[in-house]
Backbone bond lengths (Angstrom), bond angles and torsions (degrees), N, CA, C in turn:
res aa  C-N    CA-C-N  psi(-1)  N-CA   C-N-CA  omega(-1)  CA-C   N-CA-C  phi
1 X - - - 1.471 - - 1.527 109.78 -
2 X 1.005 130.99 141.13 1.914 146.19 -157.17 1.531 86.06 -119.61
3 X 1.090 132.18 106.99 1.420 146.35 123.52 1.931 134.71 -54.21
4 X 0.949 121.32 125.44 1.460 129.26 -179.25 1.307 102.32 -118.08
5 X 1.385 113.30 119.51 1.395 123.69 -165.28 1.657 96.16 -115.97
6 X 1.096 102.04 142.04 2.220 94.22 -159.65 1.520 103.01 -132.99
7 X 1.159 176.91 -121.52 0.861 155.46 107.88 1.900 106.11 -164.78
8 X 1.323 124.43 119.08 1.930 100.28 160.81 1.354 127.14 -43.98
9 X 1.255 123.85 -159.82 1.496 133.15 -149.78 1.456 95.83 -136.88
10 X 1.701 109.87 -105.23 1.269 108.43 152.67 1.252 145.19 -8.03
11 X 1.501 131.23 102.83 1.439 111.40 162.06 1.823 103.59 107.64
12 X 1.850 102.16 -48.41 1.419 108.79 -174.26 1.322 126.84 -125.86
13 X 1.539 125.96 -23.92 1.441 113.44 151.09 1.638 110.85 -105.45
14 X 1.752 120.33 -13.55 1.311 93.69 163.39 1.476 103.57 -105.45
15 X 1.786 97.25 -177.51 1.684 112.49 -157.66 1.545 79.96 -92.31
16 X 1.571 115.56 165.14 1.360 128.79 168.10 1.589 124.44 -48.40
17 X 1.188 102.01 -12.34 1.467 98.74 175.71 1.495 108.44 -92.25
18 X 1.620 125.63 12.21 1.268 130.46 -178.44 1.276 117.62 71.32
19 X 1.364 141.73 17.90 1.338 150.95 174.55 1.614 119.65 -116.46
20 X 1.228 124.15 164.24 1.675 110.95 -163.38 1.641 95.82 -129.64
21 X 1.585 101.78 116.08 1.916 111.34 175.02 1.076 94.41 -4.66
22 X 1.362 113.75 168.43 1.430 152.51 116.72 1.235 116.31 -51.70
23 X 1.423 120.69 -45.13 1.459 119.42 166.31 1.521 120.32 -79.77
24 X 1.404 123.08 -27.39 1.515 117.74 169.28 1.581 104.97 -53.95
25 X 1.478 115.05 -73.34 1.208 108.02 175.11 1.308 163.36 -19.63
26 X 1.938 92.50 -58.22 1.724 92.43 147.53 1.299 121.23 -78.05
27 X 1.397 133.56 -12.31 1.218 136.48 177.72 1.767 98.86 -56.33
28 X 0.924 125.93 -67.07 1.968 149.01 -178.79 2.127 96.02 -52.72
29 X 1.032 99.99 -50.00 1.683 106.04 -161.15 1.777 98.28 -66.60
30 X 1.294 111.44 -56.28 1.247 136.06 169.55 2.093 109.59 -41.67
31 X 0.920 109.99 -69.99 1.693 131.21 168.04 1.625 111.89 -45.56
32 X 1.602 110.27 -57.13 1.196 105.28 172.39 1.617 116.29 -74.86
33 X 1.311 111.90 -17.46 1.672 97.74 169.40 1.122 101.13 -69.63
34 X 1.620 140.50 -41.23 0.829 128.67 178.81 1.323 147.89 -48.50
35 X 1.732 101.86 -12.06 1.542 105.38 -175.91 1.336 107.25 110.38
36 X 1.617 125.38 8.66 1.640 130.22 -178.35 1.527 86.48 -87.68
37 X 1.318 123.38 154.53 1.003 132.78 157.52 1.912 124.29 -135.27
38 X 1.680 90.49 102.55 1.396 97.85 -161.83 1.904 99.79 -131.37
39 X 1.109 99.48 150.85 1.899 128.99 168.73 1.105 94.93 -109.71
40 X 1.589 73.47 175.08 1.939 107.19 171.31 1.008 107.43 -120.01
41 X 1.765 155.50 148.57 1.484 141.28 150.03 1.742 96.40 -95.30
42 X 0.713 118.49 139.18 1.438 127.31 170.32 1.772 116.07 -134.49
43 X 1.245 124.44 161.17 1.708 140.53 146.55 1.433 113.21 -77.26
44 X 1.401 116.99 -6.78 1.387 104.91 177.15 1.304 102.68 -99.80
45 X 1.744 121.72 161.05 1.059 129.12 179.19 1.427 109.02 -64.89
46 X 1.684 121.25 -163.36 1.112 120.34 -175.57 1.485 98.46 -118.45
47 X 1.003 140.28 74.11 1.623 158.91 -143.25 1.174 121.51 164.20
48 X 1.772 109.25 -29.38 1.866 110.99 -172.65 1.537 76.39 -101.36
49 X 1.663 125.64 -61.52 1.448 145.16 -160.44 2.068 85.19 -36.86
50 X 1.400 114.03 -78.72 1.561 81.52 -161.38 1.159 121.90 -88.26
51 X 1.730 118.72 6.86 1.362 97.57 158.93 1.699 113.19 -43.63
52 X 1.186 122.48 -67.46 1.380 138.67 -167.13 1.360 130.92 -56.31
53 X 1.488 94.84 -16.46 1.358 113.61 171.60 1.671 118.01 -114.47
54 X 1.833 99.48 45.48 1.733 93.17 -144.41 1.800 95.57 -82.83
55 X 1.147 116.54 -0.63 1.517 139.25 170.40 1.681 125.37 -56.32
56 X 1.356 102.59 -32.34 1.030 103.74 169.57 1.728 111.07 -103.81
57 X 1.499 80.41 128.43 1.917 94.86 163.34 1.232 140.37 -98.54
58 X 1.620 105.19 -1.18 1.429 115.40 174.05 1.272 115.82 -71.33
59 X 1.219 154.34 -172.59 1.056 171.76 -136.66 1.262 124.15 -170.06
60 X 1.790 111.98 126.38 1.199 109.46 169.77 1.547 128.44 165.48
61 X 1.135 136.46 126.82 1.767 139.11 -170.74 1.344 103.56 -21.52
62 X 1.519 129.55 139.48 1.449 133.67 -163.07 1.301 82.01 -156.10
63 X 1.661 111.37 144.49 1.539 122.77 170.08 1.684 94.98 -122.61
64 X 1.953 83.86 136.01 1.796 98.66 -179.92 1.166 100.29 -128.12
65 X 1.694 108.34 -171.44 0.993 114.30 -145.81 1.573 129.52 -11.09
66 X 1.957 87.33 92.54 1.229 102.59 169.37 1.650 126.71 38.49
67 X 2.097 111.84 28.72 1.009 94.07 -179.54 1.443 119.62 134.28
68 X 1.300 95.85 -43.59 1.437 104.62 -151.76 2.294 99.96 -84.23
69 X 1.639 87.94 -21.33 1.609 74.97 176.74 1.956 85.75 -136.27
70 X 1.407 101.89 145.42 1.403 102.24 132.97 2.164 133.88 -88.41
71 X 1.259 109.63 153.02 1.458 89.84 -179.59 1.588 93.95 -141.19
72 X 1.415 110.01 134.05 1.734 114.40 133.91 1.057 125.82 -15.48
73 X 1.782 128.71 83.80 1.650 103.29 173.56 1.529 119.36 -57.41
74 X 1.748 108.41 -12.63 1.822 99.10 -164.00 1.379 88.87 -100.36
75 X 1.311 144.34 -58.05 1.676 138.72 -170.55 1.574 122.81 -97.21
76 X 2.086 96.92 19.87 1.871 94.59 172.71 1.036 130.65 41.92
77 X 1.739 102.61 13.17 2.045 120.15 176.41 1.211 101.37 -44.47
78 X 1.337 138.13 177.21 1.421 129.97 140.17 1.772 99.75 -103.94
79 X 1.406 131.14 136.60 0.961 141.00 -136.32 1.727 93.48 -126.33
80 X 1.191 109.54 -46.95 1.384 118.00 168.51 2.074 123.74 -148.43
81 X 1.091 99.64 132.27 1.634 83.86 178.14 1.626 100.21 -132.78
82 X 1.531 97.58 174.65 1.541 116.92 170.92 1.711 124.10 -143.93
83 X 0.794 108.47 122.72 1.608 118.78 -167.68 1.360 115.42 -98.59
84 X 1.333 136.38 159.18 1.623 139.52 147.39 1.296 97.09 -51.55
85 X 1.550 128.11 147.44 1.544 135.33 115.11 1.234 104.88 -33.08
86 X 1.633 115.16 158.27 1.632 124.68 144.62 1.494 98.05 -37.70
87 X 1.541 126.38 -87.12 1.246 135.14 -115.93 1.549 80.37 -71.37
88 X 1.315 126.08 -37.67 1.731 106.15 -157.07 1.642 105.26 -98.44
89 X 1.408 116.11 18.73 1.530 116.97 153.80 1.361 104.86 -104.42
90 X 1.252 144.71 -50.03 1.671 132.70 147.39 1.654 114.04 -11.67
91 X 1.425 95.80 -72.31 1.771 103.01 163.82 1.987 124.64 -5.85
92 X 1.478 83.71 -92.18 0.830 130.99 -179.65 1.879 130.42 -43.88
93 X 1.472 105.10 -53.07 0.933 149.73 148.87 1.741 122.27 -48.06
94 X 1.399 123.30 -49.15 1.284 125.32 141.98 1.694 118.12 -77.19
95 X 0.688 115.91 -3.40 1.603 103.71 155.60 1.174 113.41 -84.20
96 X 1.515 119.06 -36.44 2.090 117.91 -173.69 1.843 101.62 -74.77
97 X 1.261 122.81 -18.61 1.523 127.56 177.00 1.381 114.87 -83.83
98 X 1.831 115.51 -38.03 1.433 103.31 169.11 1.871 127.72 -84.29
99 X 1.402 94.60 -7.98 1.589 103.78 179.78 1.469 112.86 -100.18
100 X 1.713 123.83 8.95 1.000 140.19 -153.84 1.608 123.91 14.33
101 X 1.432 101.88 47.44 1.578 120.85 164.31 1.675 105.73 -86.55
102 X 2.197 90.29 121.56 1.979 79.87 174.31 1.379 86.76 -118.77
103 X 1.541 105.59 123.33 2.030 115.06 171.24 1.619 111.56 -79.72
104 X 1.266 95.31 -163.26 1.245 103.85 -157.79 2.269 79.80 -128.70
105 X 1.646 85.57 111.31 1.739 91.42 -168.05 1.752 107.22 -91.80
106 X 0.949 131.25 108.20 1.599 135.95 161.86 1.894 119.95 -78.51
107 X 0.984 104.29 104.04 1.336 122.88 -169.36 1.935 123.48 -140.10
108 X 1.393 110.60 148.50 1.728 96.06 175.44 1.222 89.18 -100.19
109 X 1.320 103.75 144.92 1.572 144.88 -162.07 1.528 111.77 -130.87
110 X 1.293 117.44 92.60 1.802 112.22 177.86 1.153 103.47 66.60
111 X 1.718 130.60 27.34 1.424 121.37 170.69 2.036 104.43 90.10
112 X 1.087 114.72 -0.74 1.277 118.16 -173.57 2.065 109.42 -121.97
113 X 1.232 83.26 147.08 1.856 71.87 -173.33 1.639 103.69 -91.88
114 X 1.242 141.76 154.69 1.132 159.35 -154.26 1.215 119.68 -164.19
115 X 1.560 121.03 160.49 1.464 123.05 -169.44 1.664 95.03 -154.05
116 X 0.842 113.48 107.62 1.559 133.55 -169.92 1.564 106.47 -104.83
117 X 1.525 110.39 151.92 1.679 119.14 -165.06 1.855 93.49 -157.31
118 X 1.202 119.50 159.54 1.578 105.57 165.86 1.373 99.37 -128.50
119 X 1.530 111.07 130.10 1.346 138.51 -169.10 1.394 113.95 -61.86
120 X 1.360 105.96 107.36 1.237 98.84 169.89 1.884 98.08 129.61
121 X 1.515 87.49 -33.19 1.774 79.25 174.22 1.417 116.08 -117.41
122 X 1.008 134.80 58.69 1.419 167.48 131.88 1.646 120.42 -37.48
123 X 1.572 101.78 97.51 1.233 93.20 167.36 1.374 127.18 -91.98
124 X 1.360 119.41 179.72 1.106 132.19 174.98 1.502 126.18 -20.60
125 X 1.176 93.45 -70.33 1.756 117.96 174.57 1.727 91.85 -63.61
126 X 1.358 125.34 -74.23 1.434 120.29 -178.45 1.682 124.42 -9.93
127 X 1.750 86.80 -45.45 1.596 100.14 -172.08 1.464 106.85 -60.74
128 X 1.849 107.79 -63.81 1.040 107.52 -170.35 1.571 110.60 -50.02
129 X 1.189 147.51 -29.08 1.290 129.42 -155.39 1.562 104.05 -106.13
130 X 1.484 118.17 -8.71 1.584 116.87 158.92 1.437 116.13 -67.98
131 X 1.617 97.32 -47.25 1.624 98.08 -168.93 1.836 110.30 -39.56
132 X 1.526 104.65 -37.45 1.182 130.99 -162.93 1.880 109.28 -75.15
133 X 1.106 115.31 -12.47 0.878 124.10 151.88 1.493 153.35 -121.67
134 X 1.406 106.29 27.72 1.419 136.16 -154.12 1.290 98.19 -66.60
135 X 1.524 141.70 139.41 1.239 150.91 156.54 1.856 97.12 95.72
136 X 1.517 138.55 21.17 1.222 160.06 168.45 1.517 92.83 -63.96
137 X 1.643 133.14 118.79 0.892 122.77 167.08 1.276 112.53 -79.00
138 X 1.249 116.12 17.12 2.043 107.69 166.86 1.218 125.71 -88.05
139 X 1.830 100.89 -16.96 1.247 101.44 -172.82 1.402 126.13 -85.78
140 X 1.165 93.70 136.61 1.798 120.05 -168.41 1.836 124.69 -114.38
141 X 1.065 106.06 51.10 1.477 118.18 -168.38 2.021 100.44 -62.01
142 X 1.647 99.35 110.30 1.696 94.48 171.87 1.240 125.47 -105.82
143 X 1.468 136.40 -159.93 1.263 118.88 177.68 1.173 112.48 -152.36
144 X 1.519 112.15 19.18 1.827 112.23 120.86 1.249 114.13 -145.93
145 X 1.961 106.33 -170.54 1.154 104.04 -177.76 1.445 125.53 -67.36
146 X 1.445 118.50 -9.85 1.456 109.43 -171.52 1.564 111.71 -73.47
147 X 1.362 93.38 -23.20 1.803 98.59 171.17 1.107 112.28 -88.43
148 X 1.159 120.14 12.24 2.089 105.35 -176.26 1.212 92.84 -72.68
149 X 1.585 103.17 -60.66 1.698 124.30 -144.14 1.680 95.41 -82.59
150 X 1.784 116.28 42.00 1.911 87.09 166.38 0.956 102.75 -120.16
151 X 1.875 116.50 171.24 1.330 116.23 -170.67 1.754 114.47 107.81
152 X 1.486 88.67 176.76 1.849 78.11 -170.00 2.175 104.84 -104.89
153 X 1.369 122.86 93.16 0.959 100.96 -141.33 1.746 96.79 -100.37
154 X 1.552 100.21 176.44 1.639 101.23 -171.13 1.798 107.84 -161.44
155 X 1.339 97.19 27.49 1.769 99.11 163.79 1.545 110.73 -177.37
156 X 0.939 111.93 127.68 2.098 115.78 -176.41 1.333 86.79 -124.52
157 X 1.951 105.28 129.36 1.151 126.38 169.53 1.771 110.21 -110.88
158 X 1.473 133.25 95.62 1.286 115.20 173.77 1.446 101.92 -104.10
159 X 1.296 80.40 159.87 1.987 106.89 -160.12 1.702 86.59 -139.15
160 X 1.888 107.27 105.13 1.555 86.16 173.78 1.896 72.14 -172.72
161 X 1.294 118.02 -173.83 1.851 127.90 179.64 1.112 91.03 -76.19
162 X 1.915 87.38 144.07 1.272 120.77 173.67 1.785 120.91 -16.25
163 X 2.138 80.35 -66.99 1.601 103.13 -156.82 1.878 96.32 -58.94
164 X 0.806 128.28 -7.32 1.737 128.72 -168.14 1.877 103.73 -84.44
165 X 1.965 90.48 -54.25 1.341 111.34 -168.98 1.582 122.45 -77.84
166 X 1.304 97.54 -17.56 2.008 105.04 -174.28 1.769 101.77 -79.66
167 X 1.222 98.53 -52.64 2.154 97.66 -173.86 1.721 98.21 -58.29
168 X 1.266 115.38 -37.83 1.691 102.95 -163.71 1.638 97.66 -74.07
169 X 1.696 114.94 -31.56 1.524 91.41 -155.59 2.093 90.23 -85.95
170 X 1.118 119.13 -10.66 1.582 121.76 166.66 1.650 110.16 -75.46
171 X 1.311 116.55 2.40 1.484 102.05 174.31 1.961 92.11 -110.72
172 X 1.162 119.70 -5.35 1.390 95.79 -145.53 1.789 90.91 -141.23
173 X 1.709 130.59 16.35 0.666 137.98 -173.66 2.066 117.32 -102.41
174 X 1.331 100.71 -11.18 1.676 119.61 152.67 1.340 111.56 -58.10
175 X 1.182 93.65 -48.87 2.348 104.96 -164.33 0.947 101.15 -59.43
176 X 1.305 105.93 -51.57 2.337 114.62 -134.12 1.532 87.23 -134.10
177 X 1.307 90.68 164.34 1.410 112.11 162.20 1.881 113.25 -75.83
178 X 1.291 97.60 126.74 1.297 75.65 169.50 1.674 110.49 -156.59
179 X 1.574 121.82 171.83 1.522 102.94 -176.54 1.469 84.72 -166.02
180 X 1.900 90.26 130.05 1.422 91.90 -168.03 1.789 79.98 -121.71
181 X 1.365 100.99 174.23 1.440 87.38 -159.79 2.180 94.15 168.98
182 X 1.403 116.79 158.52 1.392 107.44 161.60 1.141 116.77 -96.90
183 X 1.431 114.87 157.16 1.965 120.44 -171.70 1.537 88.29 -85.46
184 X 1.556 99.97 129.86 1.540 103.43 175.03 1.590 127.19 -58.90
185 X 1.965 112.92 -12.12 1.449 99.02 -148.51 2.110 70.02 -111.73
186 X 1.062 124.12 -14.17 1.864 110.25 -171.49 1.823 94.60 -108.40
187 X 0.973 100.79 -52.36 1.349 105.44 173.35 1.830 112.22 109.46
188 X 1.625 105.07 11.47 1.291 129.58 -166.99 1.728 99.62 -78.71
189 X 1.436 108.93 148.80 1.567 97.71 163.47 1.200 145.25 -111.22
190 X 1.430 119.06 120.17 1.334 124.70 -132.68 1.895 82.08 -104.07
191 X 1.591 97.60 146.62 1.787 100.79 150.89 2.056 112.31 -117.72
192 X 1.109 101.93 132.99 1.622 93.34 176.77 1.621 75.37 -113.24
193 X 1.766 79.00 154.83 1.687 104.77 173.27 1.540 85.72 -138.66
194 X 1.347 114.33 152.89 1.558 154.49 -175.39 1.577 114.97 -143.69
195 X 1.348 97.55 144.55 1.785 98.79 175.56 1.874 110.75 -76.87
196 X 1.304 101.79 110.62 1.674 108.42 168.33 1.816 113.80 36.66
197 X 1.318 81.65 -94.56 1.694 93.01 171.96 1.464 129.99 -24.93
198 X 1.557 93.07 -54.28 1.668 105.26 -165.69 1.440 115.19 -56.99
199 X 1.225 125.92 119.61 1.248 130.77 176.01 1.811 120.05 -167.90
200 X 1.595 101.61 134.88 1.340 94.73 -175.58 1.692 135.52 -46.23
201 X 1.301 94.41 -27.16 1.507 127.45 157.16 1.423 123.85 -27.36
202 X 1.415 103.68 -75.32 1.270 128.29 -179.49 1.846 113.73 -59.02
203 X 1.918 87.20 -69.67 1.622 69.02 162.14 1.219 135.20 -83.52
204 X 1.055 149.08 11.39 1.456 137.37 132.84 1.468 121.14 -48.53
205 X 0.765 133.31 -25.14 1.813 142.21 -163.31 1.510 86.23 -82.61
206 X 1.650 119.50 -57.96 1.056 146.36 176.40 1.712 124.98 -36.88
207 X 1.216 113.66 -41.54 1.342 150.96 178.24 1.302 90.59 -100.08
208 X 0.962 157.62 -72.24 1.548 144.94 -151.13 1.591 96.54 -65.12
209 X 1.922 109.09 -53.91 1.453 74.82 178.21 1.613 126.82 -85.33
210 X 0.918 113.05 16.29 1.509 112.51 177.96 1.562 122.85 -67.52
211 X 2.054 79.64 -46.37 1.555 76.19 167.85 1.262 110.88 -87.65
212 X 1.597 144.32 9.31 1.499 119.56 172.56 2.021 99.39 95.61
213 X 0.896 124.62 -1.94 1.816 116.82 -171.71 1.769 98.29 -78.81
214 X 1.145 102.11 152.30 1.629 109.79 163.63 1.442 121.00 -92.52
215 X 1.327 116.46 7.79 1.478 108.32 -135.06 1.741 91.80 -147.30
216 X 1.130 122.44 118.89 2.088 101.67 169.36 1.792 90.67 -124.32
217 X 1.255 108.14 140.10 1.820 126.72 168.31 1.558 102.79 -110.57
218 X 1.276 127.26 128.31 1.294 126.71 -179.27 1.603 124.30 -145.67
219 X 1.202 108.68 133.61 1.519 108.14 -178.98 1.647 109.34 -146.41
220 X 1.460 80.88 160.26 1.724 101.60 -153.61 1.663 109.02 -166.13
221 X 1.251 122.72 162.22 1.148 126.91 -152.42 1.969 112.00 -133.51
222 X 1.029 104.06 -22.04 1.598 140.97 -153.81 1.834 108.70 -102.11
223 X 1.236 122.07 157.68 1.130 125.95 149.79 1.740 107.45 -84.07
224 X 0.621 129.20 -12.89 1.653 108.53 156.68 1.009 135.77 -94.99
225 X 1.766 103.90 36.74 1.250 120.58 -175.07 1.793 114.01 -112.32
226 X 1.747 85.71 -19.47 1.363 98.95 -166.37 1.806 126.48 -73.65
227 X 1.271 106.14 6.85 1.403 117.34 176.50 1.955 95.29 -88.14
228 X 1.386 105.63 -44.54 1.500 121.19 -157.30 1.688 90.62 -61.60
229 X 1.396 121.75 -53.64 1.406 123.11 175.29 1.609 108.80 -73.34
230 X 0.570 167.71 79.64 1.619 169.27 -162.43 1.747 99.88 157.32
231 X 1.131 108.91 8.75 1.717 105.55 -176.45 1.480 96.56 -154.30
232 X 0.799 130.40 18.32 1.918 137.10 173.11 1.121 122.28 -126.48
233 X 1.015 120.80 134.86 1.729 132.30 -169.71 1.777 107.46 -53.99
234 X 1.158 100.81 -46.18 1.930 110.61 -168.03 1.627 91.02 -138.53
235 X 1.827 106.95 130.07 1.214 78.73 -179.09 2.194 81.26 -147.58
236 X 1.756 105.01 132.55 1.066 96.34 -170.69 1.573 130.44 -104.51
237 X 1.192 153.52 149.67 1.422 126.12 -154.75 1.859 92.44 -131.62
238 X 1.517 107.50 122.86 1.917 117.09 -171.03 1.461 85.93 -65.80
239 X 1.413 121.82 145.90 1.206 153.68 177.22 1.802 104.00 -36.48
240 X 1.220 119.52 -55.62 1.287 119.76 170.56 1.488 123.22 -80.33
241 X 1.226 117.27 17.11 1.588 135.47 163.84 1.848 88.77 -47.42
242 X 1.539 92.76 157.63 1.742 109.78 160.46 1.411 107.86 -83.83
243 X 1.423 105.66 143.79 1.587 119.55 -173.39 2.004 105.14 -44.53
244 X 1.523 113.32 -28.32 1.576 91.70 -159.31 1.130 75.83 -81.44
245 X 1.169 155.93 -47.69 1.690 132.40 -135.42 2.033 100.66 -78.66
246 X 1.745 98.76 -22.50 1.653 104.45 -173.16 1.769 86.79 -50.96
247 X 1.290 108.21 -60.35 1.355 127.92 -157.55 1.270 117.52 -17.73
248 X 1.544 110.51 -62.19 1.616 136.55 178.06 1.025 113.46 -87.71
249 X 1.805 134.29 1.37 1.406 124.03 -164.53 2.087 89.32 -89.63
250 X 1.702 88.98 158.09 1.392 106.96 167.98 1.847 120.96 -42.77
251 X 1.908 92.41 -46.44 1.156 114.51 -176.83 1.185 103.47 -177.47
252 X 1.333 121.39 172.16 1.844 131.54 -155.08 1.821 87.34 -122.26
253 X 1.304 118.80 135.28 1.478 131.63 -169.12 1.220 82.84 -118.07
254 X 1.730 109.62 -170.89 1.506 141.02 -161.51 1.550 96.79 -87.01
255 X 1.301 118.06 160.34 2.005 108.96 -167.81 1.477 94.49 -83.22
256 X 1.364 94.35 -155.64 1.966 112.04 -175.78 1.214 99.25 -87.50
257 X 1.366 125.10 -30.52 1.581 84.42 -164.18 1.731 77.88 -113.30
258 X 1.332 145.73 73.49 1.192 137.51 123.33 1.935 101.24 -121.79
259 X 1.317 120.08 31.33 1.170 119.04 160.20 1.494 111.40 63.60
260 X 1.485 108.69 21.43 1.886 117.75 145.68 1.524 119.08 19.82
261 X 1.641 94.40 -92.79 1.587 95.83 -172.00 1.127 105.18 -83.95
262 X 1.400 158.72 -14.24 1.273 150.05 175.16 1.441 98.45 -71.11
263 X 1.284 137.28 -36.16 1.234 122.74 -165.01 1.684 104.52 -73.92
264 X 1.335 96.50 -45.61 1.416 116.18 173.91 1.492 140.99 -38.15
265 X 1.272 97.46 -64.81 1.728 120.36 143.64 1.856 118.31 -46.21
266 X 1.398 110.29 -41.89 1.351 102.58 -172.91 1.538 115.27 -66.66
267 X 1.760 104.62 -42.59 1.448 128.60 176.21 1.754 111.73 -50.30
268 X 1.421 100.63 -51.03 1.702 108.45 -165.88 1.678 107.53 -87.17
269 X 1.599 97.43 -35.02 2.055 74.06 -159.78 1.446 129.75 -72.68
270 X 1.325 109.94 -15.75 1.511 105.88 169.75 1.525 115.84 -62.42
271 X 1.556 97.07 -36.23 1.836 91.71 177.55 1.749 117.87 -76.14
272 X 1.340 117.44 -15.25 1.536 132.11 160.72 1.531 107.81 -67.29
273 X 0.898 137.01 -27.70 1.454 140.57 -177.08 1.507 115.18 -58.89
C-alpha cells in the first residue's frame, strides 16, 4: 500500500519562529530517501514555503497557496493551477470597493506572479505581514485602484477588523473558498478568499492520485486544515492545533516546536511500509 503523508507548514512542521528543525529535516530527508513519499500543503507561496523549508533536500510536489497551484519542487513546473473567472473577480472586487476593504491581490502579471497592495492604504496587520516580506520579488505595491486589480488573479488576502472582515467572508463564503480566521504569528484577522475549487483538500486528493498512493496521513494545526482532514484516511492535529481541528483529528501528536510530525513519521513509517 503507497501512502502520501502531506503535512501544513505553519504552526505544524515549522517551529513558531517560522523555520523547520534541524531535526525535522533530517528526520523527512532521511524518510524520503527512504521511499516515504510526503508534501507540504501550505498558504504560503512557493518562494516564502522554501525559503523556510530551506532544510530540506529531498525533493518533491508541494501544494501552495492553500491549493490554488501544485508545483515541481525539482523543475518549478506548475503541475496544477486555479484561477478567478472574470465575472467572480468583478464580483468580488465590488464588494472590497463598497466595504472599503483594500486586500492584498495575488495574480500573474506579464507572465510573472505578483502580490499587489495600494500604498498608502495599509492596515495595521497589512504592515506587519509586508514588513515580513520585504525584498519578495512579487511585491508590487501600486498607487491606485486601477492597478491593484490587473493580471490574471487567483487569491485575495485581507488583513483589516473583524467587524469589516466577518459580514464579507458570510456573504461570500457559498461562492469561493474562503477562511477567515487569525494569523497565528500577529494575531490580526485575516480573510483569504480562493476560487470555489481551491482547496487543500482537493489538491491533495489530486496529488495522491498523481502519484498513484491508496492511502493519505495528514496533519495540520489550523482551520484551513480542516477540509485536508475530512478527506484523509489518518489525519493528525500538533498539540497547539485549534480545538476544532483537535476535534476531528485521528489523534493530537507532540506540538511544532517539539518536532510533532517528524517524531511521528519516524515512529510509524517503517511499520506503514
Amino acid at each position: 500500500m503507497k501512502t502520501l503523508y502531506i503535512s501544513d507548514l505553519d504552526g505544524t512542521l515549522l517551529r513558531s519562529d517560522e523555520q523547520i528543525s534541524e531535526y525535522t529535516a533530517k528526520v523527512i530527508n532521511k524518510l524520503v530517501e527512504n521511499g516515504m513519499l510526503f508534501s507540504y500543503a501550505t498558504a504560503r507561496s512557493y518562494l516564502t514555503a522554501n525559503k523556510v523549508t530551506a532544510g530540506l533536500t529531498a525533493r518533491f510536489p508541494v501544494i501552495i497557496y492553500n491549493g490554488a497551484f501544485i508545483i515541481d519542487s525539482v523543475t518549478q513546473e506548475i503541475l496544477l493551477q486555479n484561477y478567478f473567472k472574470e465575472q467572480e473577480t468583478e464580483h468580488i472586487i465590488k464588494e472590497f470597493i463598497q466595504r472599503d476593504i483594500s486586500p492584498i491581490v495575488y495574480s500573474m502579471l506579464e507572465g510573472k506572479e505578483k502580490f499587489s497592495y495600494l500604498k498608502g492604504a495599509e492596515t495595521r496587520g497589512m504592515k506587519i505581514f509586508l514588513n515580513s516580506r520585504r525584498g519578495d520579488i512579487r511585491e508590487n505595491p501600486v498607487n491606485s485602484v486601477e492597478f491593484l486589480y490587473k493580471g490574471t488573479m487567483f487569491y485575495f488576502t485581507c488583513i483589516d477588523k473583524e467587524q469589516k472582515l466577518k459580514p464579507l467572508y458570510e456573504l461570500l463564503k457559498t461562492k469561493y473558498h474562503c477562511v477567515f480566521q487569525k494569523d497565528i504569528y500577529s494575531g490580526e484577522p485575516w480573510l483569504e478568499i480562493m476560487p470555489y475549487k481551491t482547496s487543500k483538500s482537493l489538491a491533495a486528493q489530486q496529488l495522491k492520485n498523481y502519484l498513484k498512493c491508496d492511502k493519505m496521513v495528514a496533519f495540520g494545526d489550523g482551520k484551513n486544515d480542516m477540509d485536508l482532514f475530512e478527506i484523509a484516511d489518518e489525519c493528525y492535529a500538533v498539540k497547539n492545533a485549534q480545538d476544532c481541528l483537535k476535534e476531528i483529528a485521528t489523534a493530537v501528536i507532540h506540538d511544532n516546536n517539539h518536532d510533532g510530525v517528524a517524531k511521528w513519521l519516524q515512529e510509524h513509517f517503517e511499520k506503514e511500509k
